[in-house]
C-alpha positions as CSV (number, residue, x, y, z in Angstrom):
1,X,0.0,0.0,0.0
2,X,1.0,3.2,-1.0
3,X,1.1,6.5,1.1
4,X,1.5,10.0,-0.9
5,X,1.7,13.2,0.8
6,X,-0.9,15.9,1.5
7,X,-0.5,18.9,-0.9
8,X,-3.5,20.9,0.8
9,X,-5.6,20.5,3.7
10,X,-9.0,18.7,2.9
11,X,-11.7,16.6,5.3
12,X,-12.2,12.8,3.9
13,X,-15.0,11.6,4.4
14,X,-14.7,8.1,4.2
15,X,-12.6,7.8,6.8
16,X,-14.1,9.1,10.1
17,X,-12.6,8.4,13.5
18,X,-14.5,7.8,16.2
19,X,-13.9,10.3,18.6
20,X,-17.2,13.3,18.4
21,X,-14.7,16.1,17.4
22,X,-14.3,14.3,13.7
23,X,-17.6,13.4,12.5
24,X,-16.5,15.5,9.4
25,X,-13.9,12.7,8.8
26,X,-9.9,12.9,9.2
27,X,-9.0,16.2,8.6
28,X,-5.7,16.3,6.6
29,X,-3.1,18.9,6.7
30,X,0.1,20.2,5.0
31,X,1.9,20.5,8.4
32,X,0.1,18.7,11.0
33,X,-1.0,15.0,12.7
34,X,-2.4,14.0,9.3
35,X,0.4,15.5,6.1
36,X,0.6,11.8,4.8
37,X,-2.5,10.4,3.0
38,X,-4.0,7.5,4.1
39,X,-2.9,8.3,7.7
40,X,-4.1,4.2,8.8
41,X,-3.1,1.4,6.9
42,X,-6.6,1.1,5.0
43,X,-7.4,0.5,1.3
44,X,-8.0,3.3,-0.9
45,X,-10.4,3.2,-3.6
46,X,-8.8,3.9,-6.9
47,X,-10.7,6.4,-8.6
48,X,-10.8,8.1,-4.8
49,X,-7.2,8.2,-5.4
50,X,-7.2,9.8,-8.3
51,X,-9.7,12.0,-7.9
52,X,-7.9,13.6,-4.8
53,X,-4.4,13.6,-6.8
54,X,-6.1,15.4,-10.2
55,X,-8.0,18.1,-7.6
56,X,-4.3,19.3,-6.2
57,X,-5.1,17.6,-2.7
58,X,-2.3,14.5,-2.7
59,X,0.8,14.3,-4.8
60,X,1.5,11.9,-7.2
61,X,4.9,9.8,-6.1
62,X,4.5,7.9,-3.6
63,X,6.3,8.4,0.4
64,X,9.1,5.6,0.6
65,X,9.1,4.0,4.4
């Protein structure tokens, strides 16, 4: 699984935590808790993917761990 980093802050949506604060979903930030997209080790849809990267949110290359 790859993990790309976070180009501007955006909520997603389909990944909520379960604390009350975030029922918007994780919010994900250039320079905070969550600059690396997907924070967890989940499964990303595809076209989610994409749609994210073309709209500026997440770059393209991959983070090497």
């Amino acid at each position: 699984m790859n993990r790309f980093p976070v180009k501007k802050g955006f909520f997603d949506t389909q990944d909520k935590l379960k604390t009350g604060e975030h029922k918007k979903g994780r919010h994900y930030t250039v320079d905070g808790d969550f600059s690396v997209y997907p924070a967890t080790k989940r499964d990303v849809d595809p076209e989610r993917l994409e749609f994210l990267q073309n709209e500026g949110y997440v770059g393209t290359e991959p983070i090497e761990e």
